[in-house]
Structures are given as structure tokens and as C-alpha cells.
C-alpha positions as CSV (number, residue, x, y, z in Angstrom):
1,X,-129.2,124.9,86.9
2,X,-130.4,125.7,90.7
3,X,-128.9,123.5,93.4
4,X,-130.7,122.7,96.4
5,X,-128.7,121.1,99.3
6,X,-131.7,119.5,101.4
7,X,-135.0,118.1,100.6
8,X,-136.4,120.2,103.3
9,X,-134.9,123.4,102.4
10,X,-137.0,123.8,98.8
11,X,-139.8,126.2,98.9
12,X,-142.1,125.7,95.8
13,X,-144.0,128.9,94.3
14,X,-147.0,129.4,95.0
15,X,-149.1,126.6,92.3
16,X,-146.2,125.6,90.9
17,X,-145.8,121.6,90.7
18,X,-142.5,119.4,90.2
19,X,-142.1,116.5,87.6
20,X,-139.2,114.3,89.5
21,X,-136.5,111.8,88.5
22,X,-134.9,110.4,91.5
23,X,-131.6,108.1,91.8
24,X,-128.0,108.2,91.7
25,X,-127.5,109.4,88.3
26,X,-123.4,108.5,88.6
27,X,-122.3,109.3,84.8
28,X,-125.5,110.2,83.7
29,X,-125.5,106.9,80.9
30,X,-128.1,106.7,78.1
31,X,-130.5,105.0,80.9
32,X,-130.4,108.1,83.1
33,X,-131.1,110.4,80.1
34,X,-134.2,108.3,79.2
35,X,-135.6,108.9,82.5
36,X,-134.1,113.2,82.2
37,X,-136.2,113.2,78.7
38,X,-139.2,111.3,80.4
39,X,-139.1,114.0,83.3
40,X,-139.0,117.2,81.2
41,X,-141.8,115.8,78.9
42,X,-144.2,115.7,82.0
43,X,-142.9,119.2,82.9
44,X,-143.7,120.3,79.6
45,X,-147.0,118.4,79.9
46,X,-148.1,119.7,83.1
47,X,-146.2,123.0,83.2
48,X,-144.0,121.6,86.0
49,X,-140.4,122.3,87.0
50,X,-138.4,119.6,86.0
51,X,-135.9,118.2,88.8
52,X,-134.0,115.5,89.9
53,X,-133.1,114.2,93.2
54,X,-130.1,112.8,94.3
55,X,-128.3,111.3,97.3
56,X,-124.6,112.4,98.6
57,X,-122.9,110.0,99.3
58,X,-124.8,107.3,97.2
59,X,-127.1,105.4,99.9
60,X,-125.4,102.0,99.0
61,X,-122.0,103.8,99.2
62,X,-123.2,104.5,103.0
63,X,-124.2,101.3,103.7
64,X,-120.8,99.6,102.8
65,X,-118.9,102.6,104.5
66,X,-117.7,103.4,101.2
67,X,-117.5,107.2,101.2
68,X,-114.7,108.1,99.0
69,X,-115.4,105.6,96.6
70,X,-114.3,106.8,92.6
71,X,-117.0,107.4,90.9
72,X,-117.8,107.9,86.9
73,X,-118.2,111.8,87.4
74,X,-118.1,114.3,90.3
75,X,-121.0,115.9,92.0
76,X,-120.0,118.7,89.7
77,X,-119.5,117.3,86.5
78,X,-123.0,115.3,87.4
79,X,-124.8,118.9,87.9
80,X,-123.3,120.0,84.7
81,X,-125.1,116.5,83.2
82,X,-128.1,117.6,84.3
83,X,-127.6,121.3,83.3
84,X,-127.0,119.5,79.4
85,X,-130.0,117.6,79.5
86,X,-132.4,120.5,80.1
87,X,-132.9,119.9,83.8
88,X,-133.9,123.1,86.1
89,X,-133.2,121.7,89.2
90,X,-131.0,119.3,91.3
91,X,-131.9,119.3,95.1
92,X,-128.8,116.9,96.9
93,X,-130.0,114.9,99.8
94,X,-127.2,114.4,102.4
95,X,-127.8,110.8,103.1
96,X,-126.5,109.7,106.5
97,X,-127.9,107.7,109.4
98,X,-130.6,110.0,110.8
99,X,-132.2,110.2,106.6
100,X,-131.4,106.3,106.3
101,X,-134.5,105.7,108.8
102,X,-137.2,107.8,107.2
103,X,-139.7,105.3,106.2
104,X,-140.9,104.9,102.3
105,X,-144.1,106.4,103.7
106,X,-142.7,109.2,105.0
107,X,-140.3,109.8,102.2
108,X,-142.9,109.7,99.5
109,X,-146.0,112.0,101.8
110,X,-143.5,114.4,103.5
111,X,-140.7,114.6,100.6
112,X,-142.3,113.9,97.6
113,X,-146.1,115.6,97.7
114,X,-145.8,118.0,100.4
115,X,-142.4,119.2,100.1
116,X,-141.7,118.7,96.4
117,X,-145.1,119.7,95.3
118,X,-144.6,116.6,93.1
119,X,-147.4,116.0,89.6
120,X,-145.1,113.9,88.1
121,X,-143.0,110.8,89.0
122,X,-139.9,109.1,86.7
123,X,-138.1,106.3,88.1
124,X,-135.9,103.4,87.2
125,X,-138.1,99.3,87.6
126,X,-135.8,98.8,90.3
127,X,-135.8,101.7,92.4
128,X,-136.5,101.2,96.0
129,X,-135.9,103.7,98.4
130,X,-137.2,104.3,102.4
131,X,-135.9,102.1,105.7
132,X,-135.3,98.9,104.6
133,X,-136.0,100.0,101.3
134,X,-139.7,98.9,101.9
135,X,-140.7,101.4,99.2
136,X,-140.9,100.2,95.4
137,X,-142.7,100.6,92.3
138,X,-145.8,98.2,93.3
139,X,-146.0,100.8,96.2
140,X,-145.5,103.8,94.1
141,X,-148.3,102.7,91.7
142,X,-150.8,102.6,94.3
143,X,-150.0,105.9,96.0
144,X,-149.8,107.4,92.4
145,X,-153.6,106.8,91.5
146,X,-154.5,107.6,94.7
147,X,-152.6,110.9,95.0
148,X,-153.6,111.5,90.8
149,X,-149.7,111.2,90.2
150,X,-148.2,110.7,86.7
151,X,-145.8,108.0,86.8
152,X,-143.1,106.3,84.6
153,X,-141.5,103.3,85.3
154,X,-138.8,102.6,83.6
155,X,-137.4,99.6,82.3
156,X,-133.4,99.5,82.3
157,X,-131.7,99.9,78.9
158,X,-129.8,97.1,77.6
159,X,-126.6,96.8,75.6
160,X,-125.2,94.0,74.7
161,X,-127.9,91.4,76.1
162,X,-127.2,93.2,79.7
163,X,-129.2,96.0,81.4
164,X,-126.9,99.5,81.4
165,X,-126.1,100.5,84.9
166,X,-123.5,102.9,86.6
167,X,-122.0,99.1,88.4
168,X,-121.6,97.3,85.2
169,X,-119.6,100.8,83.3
170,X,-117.8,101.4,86.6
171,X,-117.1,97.3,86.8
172,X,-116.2,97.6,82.8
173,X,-113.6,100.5,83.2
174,X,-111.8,99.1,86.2
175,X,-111.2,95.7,85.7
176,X,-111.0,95.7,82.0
177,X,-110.1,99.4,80.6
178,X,-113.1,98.4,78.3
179,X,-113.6,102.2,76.8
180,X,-115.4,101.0,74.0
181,X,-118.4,99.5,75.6
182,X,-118.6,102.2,78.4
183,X,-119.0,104.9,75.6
184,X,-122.0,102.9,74.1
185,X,-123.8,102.8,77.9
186,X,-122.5,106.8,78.1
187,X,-123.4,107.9,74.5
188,X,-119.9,109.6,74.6
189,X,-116.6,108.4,75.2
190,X,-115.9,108.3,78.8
191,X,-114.3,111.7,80.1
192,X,-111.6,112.3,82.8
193,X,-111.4,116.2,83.6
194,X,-108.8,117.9,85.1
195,X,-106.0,120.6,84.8
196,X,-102.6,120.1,83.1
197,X,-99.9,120.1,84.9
198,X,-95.6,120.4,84.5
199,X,-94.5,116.5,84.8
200,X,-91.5,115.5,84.4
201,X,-90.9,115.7,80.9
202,X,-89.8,112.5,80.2
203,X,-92.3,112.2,77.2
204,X,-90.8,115.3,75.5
205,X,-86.9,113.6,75.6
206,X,-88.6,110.4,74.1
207,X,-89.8,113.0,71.5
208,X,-93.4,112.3,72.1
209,X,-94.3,115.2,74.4
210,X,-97.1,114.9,77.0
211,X,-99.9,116.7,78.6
212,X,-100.5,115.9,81.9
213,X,-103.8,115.6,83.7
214,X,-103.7,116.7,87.4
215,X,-106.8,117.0,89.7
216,X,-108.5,114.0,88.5
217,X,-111.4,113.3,91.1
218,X,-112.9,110.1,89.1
219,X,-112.3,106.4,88.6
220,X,-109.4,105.6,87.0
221,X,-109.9,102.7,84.0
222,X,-107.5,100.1,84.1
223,X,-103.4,101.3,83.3
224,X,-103.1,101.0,79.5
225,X,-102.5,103.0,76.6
226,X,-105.7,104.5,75.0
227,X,-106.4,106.2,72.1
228,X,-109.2,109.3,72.0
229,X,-109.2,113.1,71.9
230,X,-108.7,116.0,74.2
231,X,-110.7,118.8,74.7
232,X,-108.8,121.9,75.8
233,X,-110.1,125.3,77.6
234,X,-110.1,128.0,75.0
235,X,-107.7,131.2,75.3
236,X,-110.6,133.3,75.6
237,X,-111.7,131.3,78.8
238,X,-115.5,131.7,77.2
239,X,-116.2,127.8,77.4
240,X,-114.9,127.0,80.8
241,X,-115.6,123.0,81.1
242,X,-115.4,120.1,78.8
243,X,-118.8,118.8,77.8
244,X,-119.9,115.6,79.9
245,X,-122.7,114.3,77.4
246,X,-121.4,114.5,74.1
247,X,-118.1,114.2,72.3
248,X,-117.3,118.6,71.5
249,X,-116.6,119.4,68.1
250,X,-113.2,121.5,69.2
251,X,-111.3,118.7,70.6
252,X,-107.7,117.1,69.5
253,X,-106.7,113.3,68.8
254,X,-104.5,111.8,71.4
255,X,-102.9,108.7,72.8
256,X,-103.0,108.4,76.7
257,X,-101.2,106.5,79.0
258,X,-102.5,105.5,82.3
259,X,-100.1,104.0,84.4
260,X,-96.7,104.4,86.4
261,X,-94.4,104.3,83.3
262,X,-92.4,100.9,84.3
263,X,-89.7,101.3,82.0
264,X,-89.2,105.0,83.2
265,X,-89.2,104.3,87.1
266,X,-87.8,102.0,89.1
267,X,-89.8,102.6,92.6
268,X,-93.2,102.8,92.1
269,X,-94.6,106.6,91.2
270,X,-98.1,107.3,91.4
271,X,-100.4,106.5,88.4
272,X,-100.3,109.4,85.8
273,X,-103.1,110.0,83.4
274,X,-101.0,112.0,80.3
275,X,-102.3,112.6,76.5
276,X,-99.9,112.9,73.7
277,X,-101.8,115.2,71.3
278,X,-101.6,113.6,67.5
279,X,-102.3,117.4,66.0
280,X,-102.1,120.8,66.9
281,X,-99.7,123.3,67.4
282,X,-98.5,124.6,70.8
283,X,-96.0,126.6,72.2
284,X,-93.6,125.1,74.5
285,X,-95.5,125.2,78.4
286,X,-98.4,126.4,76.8
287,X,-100.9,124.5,78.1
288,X,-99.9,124.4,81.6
289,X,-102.5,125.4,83.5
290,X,-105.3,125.0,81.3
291,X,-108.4,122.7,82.2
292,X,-108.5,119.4,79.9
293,X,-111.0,116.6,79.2
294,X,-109.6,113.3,78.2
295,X,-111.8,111.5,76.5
296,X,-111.1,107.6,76.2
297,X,-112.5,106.3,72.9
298,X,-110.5,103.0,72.4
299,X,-108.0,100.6,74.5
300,X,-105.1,100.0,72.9
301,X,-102.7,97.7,74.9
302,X,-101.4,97.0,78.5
303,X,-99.0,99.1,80.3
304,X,-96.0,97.1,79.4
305,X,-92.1,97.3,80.8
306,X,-89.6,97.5,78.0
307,X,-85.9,96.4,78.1
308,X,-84.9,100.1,77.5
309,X,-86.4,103.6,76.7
310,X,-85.4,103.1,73.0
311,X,-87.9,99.8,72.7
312,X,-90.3,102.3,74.3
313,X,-90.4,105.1,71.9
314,X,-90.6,102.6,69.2
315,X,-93.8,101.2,70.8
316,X,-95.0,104.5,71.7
317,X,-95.0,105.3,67.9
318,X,-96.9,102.1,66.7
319,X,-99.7,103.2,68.9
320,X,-99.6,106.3,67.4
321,X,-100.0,104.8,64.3
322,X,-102.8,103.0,65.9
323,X,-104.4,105.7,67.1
324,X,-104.8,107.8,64.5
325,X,-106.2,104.7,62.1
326,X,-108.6,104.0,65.0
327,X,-109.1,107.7,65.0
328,X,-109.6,108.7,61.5
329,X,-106.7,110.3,60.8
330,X,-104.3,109.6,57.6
331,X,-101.5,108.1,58.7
């Protein structure tokens, strides 16, 4: 996968076209895919270089002066998305004021044909982009004949009588914790990535010990207990990241807690995202240091205060025995 920070830094060979998908691609759902698949079948088509454009921070983000918003994935894990799906390209348009005034004209002549050498077009029914967002798809139909431009339009997924959208997961996962759904709009269970880290070892007296996620750049779902699996860097360091869209085959069942531990603290710590692996064998302090995907298959319950830590580790082994019948395991 070739990054490209600018629109009007990419230089096209010589004869060599583009098929395009262009949007904000945050956690790169089923919908997104649709329109990745459509994009590399009119490279394939054409003989075109599949890419996709997308917009840092998000254009609505900017809008709203939202620029540190959480988001599903990273602009990392969202290039690593791409990368899965087949993608050659990914060029990153800084949008700020001075790109928020190019007109839909502009954008689609100057960006899109001349600079992009574009053949092929793929876009969500509700895209609109340019000042004022004056451009849409009644627009981009015209120019397309005109200009001899394939172009998809395509209509949102649904799932569950509503249309699957990076709001609606985002929505789902923060007010609810609603895993479940958000893995049907992902096609994977949704995946927080990060390093583990030495906590305070609280789990491990409780005798559930704990793996502890630091670095966690994404939206947090709602504090609970979960139940799903972890994915854990290999010793040889050959597979460096956790896959972003599909479940891995190497991966361990786990409860997680997201949450500030009531019945632990009195103050109030920051939230913890921590995994209790249900199998596996590790040395003590081995994993420190290792980078770890959570993924979050299935809520369980509420982060709850108990009257005393021995009401906790009671409770903490009923969800185990949740887990691992939610999980598949024999229990």
C-alpha cells in the first residue's frame, strides 16, 4: 500500500488511469468494502490503479471543530483496511479551510480527471463533496457521460431495517456498548489495538490475571464487561499487527473490562481497557510489551460496584462462565 499525502502531490505514469473510491472510510464496515470490491473490479476492468481518497480530519469533523474526535480505527489501522482489501493506493487529503473552498467543479476537473487521471468513479448515494457541498451524484452523472467516466453509485447497506454507516456503529458502541450489532455492520468483531502494559495487578490477587491494553487511539464502547478474543503479536515478531477486517485464526478467548474498577478505587482512575485470557499458557510478565488486538464480540453486563472484592471475584467468574458458553468453549 502507497500513501500519498496531497491530492496534488500524485504523479500518474505515463497512460496509466485510476478507478477511485472516495469518502471517509472510518472502520472500513461491510458498506465501505462494497464500494473497495466495486473499485478494484473497474481496475481490473480497465487496467486502472485502484485507489481511494480520503480526508484528514474528516470534513464534517472540521466543520464542527471536532479534531480529536475517537474514531472506529486510526489513520493507520484504516491504511492497513485498505491494504486487506486489495487496494494499491491511499492518497490523504489534509482538509482545512483553504481545501474547504474548492468548488465541486474544481474538485472533480482539477482533482479527479486531471490530477488523478481518473476512468473509473465509486461512490456512496449520498456523497457530496465541494463548497457547500454543491457537488452530488445528479452532478457526477452528468460529468461522467460527458467525460466517458465509469460510475457506481452506491446505495448504503442496511442491517437491521437501517442503512450501515460509520455514525450509527460509532453511535451504537458509545451509548450502548452494543458489540454485537457493530460486528454485523464491521463483518468482524470490533477491534481495539494497542500494547500491553504492567497495571496494577489487582486482577492477578483476585486470581483472574489481566492483560492490559495501553496506547489505545480509538473510541472506547460504553464501560462494561465483554466477552471476545485477543489476538497477540507472535514471538517471532513475523506478523506485526492484528488483522482489522476479519476475526485471525491465532487469537485467544477473553473477558474484558472497560471501566474504572469501582469496587477497586475509590477516586476516580482513568478508564482501563484489560482482557482476562480464558486459555493459554504464559509465563509470569510475559506479555508485557507485546502489541494486542481486543476484539469485542459480545456485551455482557454493566460495570457494576460490589460491596467487597470477594462479591467481585465471584461475579468476575460467572462472566467467565458466560464467556466461554457465548464463546464456544466447554465450560
Amino acid at each position: 500500500m502507497i500513501q500519498v499525502s496531497d491530492l496534488s502531490t500524485y504523479r500518474s505514469g505515463p497512460g496509466q488511469r485510476t478507478a477511485i473510491t472516495i469518502g471517509n472510510f472510518d472502520g472500513c464496515h461491510l458498506g465501505h468494502q462494497e464500494l473497495v470490491a466495486a473499485t478494484k473490479q473497474y481496475a481490473n476492468q480497465f487496467g486502472a490503479r485502484p485507489l481511494a481518497v480520503t480526508f484528514a480530519p474528516r470534513p464534517e469533523a472540521f466543520f464542527h471543530g471536532l479534531f480529536d474526535e475517537p474514531l472506529l480505527c486510526t489513520a493507520e489501522q484504516k491504511t492497513r483496511c485498505f491494504d486487506e482489501c486489495g487496494l494499491e493506493l491511499q492518497v490523504i487529503q489534509r482538509f482545512d479551510a483553504n481545501f474547504s473552498r474548492i468548488s465541486h467543479i474544481e474538485f472533480y476537473r482539477c482533482y479527479l480527471l486531471e490530477q488523478l487521471a481518473a476512468r473509473a468513479l465509486v461512490v456512496g448515494d449520498n456523497f457530496r463533496f465541494g463548497y457547500q457541498r454543491l457537488g452530488d451524484t445528479a452532478y457526477l452523472r452528468q460529468c461522467s457521460i460527458a467525460d466517458r467516466l465509469s460510475l457506481t453509485i452506491s446505495p448504503a447497506l442496511q442491517q437491521g431495517g437501517h442503512s450501515i454507516s460509520s455514525t450509527r456503529i460509532r453511535a451504537m458502541l458509545q451509548e450502548h456498548g452494543d458489540v454485537s450489532n457493530a460486528a454485523m455492520m464491521l463483518g468482524r468483531p470490533y477491534m481495539l489495538e494497542g500494547c500491553i502494559a504492567k497495571g496494577e495487578q489487582l486482577g492477578r490477587r483476585l486470581g483472574f490475571p489481566t492483560a492490559n491494553l495501553g496506547e489505545v487511539q480509538q473510541l472506547l464502547p460504553k464501560s462494561g464487561v465483554y466477552a471476545g478474543f485477543v489476538w497477540l503479536q507472535d514471538e517471532t515478531g513475523s506478523i506485526q499487527k492484528p488483522a482489522m477486517t476479519a476475526l485471525p485464526a491465532n487469537v485467544y478467548p477473553a473477558v474484558f473490562n472497560i471501566g474504572i474498577r469501582p469496587t477497586l478505587h475509590q477516586a476516580s482512575p482513568p478508564v482501563r481497557v484489560e482482557a482476562h485470557l480464558l486459555a493459554g499458557t504464559f509465563g509470569t510478565d510475559a506479555l508485557y510489551g507485546l502489541r494486542a488486538g481486543f476484539y469485542l464480540a459480545h456485551r455482557l453486563r454493566d460495570e457494576t460496584k460490589f460491596a467487597d472484592t470477594e462479591e467481585l471475584r465471584q461475579q468476575i467468574a460467572r462472566d467467565c462462565k458466560q464467556a466461554g458458553r457465548l464463546l464456544g468453549l466447554t465450560v
